[in-house]
N, C-alpha and C positions, 0 to 999 in steps of 0.2 A: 524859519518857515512861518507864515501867516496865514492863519487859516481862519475864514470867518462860516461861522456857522448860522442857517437859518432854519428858525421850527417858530410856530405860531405861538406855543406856552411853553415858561420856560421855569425853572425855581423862582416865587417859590407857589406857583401853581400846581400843586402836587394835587389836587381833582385831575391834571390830566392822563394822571397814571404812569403807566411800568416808560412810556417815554419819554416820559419830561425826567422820570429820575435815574435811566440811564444816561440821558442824555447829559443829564447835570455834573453826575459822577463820571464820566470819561471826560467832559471837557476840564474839571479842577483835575484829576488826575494828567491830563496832557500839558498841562500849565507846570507842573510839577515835573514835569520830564523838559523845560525850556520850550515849549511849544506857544507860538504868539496866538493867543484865542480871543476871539470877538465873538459875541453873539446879539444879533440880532432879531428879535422878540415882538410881543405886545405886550399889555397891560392884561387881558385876560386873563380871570382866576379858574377856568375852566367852569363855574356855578352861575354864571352866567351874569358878574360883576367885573371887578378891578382889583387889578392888585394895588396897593398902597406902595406905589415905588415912584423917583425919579424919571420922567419923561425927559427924551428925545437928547440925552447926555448919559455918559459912560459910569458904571455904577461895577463896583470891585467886587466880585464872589469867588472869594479862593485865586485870585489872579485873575479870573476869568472878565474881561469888559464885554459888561452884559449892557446893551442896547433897551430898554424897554420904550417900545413907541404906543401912543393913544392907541387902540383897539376901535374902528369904524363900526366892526359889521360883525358880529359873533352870532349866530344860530346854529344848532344843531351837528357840531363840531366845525363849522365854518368860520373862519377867520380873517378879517380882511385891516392893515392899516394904509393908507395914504402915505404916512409919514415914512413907515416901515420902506417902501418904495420905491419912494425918491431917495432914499439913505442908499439903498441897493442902488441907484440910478447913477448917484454921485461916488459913490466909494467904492465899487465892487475890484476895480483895475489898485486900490493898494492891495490887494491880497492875493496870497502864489494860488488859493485852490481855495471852494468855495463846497462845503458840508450843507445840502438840503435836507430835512428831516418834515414836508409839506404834501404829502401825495394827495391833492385832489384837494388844495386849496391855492388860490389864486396866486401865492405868492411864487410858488417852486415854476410858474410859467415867467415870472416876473427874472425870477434868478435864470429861467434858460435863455430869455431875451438879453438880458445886459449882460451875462457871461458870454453867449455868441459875439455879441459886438466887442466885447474888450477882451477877447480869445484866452478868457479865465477858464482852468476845467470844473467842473463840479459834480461832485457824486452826492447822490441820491441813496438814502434809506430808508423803504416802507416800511417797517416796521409792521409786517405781516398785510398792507395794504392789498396784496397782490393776492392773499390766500386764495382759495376757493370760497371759505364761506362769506370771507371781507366783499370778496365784489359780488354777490347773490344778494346780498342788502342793498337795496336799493335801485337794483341791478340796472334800469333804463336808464336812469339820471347817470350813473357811472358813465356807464357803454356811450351816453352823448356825449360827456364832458372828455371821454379818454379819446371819441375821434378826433371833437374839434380841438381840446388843446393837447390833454394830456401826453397821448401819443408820441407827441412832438420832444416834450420836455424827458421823457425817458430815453429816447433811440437816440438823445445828443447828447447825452449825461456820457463822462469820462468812463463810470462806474458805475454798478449797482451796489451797494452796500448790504448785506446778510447777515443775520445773528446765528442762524444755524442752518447743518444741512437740510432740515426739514421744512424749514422754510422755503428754501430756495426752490426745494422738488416743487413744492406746491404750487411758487408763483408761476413755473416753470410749465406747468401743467394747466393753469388758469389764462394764462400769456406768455403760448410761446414763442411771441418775437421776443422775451427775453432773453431766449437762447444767444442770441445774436449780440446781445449788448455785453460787454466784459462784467463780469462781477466777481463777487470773492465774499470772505465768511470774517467777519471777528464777530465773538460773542461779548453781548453785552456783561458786565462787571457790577461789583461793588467793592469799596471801601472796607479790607478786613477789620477784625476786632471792633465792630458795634457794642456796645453797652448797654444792658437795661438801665433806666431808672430806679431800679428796683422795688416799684411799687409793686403792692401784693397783691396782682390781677385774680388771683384765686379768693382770696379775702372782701375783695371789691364784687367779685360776680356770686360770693358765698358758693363757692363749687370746693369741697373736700380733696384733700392731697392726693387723695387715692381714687379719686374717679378721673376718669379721659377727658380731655381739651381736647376736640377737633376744632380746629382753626379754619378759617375763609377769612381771607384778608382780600380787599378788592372793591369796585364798585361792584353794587348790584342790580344786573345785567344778564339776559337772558341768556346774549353769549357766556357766560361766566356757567351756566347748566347746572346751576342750584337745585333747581325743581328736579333733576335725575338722582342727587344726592340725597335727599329729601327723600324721594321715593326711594331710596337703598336703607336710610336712617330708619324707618321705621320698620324693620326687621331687627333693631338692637333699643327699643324705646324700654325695653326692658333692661337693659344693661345701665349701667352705670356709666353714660357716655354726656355728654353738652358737645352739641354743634355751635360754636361760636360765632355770628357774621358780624364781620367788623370793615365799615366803608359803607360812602356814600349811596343814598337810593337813587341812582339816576334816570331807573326806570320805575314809573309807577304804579305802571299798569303789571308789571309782573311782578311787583311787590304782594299786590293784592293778591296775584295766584298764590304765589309763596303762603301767602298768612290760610289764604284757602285748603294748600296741603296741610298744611298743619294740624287744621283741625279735622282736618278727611283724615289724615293718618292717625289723631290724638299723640303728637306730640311734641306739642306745643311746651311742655315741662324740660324738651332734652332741649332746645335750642334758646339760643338768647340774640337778641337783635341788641347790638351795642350803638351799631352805629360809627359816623368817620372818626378820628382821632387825630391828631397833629404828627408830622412825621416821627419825631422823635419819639413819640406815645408807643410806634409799632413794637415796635421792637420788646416792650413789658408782654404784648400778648403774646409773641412769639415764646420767649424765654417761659413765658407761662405755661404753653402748650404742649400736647405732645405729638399731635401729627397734625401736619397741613395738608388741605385739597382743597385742587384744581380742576373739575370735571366740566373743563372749559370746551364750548365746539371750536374753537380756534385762539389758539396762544403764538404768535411770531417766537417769540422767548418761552416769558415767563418768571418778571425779575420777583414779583412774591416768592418765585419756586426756589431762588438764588437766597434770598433773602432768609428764608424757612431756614434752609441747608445750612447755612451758614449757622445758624443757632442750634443746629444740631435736632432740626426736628427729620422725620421720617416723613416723606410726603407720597399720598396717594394723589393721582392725575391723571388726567387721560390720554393719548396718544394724539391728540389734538394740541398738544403743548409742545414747543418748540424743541424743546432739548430732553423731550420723554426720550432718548434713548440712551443718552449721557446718563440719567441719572439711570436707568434701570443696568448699564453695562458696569455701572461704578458700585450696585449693592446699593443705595439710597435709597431708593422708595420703591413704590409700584405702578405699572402705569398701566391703563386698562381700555378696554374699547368701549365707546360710549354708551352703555348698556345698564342695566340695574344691575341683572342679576351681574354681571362682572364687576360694577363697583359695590355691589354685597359679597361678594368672592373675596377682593379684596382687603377690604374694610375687614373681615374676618378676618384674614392670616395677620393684617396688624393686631388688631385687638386679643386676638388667644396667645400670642406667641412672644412674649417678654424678652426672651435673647434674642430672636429676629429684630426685635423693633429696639433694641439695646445698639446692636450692631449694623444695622441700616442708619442709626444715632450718630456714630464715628465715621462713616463711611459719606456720609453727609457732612457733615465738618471737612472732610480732606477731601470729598472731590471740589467743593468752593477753594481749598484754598491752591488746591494745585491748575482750576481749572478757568475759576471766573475773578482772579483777582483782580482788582479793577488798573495796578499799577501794569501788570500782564500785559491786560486788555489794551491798554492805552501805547503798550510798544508795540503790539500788532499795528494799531492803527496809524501810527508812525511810518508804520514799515507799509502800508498801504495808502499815504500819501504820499510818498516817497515813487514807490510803484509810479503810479498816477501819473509822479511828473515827471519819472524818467525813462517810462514804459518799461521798469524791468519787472520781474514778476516773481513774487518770494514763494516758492513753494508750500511753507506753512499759510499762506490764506487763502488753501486750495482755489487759486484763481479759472474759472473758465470762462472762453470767448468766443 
């Protein structure tokens, strides 16, 4: 089976976030299971440069022939290559099924015109594109671009592709001609047994063994609802707690609110701005930490919240994250409505309750490994390309149509 996949930023552009590094880790994972993986890319590092890689020829990562084409046109998550294109134009007919991961950039219209013509199928995954709050940003520019093209490239798409049911409810409720279009659910994954570094991120930030590491791993971003956190943190500015944020400022303008609460609330002393760090770096502040949040207005997934688990942290989150109900059915974390007083509700039963946040610990370890392994993941998705192109329909990828 041959399967070429397109997404505008690919590894190792990891400013693009939780989908470049799903994306990255199913496709070495399917390469690993015999699956023939091409991907076709740009050069964009997501910061608004290039990545330092091989153009316009085949380049190995884990198996995978990764494509990277010149980048023309990047603004404001906008991606456009030329090159990229014509590769699609010319090569799309060697491949059994064609993986888009581009909602609302020029190329995923490019893959519905040349898969039409060379009666290729291809499925499409928004990766929360479709939520409610995703398409309220911006909201005219969308609503023109989904009559004139976009529309098109979704109601011929093979598949819709889903990371969770909560996802789906939402796109479903935003646009429901989705109804109508077949879809189905595999959850994004990772790579068990990560390893820190084992630098001593406590040693490095001078924070004491015995005081709280709350963690924020992420760009920072208004979506991401920091400034609600913030307003919950200063109710424990007296505790012995460090709010950690670590990832890029993407936005500036809300940086500057951030640094404004800070000093509205006075506490300025509990948190620390670290800043982005290289991917391999994550993983020290995770192991460092003891609880992760996400008090995000819209999460598709949520691969930080996989990522957390997987280290065995407790994560508080809001019901805005994809797989808040995985983790709250599985004993992991807590997941809360987007409110203060309910992420200071929360934020308290972790911080008082030591065997709670002991055993939310273990129960995070085991729901990643029984739920989001990424070799898992990667036989669902098999079994969902398969689907695809035999029209049968596996009842484990609760498919509807």
């Amino acid at each position: 089976m041959k399967i070429l996949y397109v997404i505008p930023l690919y590894e190792p552009a990891w400013a693009g976030g939780g989908t470049v590094t799903a994306t990255s880790e199913l496709c070495r994972a399917l390469v690993r299971q015999r699956v023939d993986i091409t991907v076709y890319t740009t050069d964009a590092n997501g910061r608004g440069g290039h990545l330092d890689v091989p153009l316009n020829e085949p380049v190995n990562l884990g198996g995978v022939k990764v494509w990277y084409f010149p980048c023309d046109f990047g603004v404001k998550g906008a991606f456009y290559s030329k090159s990229l294109a014509r590769g699609l134009k010319e090569t799309v007919n060697r491949f059994d099924l064609v993986h888009v991961s581009a909602i609302w950039q020029w190329h995923q219209v490019e893959v519905y015109k040349y898969c039409k013509k060379s009666n290729i199928p291809y499925i499409v995954t928004p990766h929360g594109s479709f939520g409610t709050w995703a398409w309220n940003q911006s909201r005219i520019k969308k609503k023109t671009y989904w009559h004139l093209f976009g529309k098109k490239t979704i109601t011929n798409a093979s598949a819709i592709h889903f990371t969770a049911e909560a996802e789906r409810k939402d796109s479903m409720y935003s646009l429901p001609i989705i109804q109508n279009i077949p879809n189905f659910i595999v959850p994004n994954g990772i790579k068990l047994n990560k390893k820190n570094n084992k630098q001593d991120i406590r040693q490095l930030l001078n924070i004491p063994r015995n005081e709280f590491i709350i963690l924020f791993l992420g760009r920072i971003h208004r979506k991401k609802g920091i400034d609600l956190f913030l307003k919950a943190l200063r109710f424990f500015k007296n505790h012995n707690v460090h709010f950690v944020i670590v990832g890029p400022k993407n936005d500036q303008t809300y940086c500057s609110y951030l640094r404004l609460l800070l000093k509205k609330f006075d506490i300025e002393r509990n948190v620390i701005w670290y800043g982005p760090v290289t991917k391999d770096k994550i993983w020290d502040f995770y192991y460092a930490s003891d609880i992760m949040v996400l008090t995000s207005h819209s999460e598709n997934f949520g691969m930080t919240v996989v990522e957390a688990m997987h280290c065995g942290l407790p994560v508080l989150i809001s019901k805005n994250v994809g797989i808040w109900k995985e983790v709250v059915d599985n004993g992991a974390g807590i997941a809360v409505d987007l409110k203060v007083n309910t992420i200071v509700n929360g934020l308290k039963k972790l911080l008082t309750n030591p065997p709670l946040l002991k055993k939310m610990s273990e129960n995070a370890r085991r729901v990643v490994e029984n739920r989001y392994n990424i070799d898992k993941i990667a036989s669902l998705m098999i079994k969902a390309y398969e689907d695809v192109l035999t029209g049968r329909r596996s009842p484990e990828l609760r498919w509807k149509e």
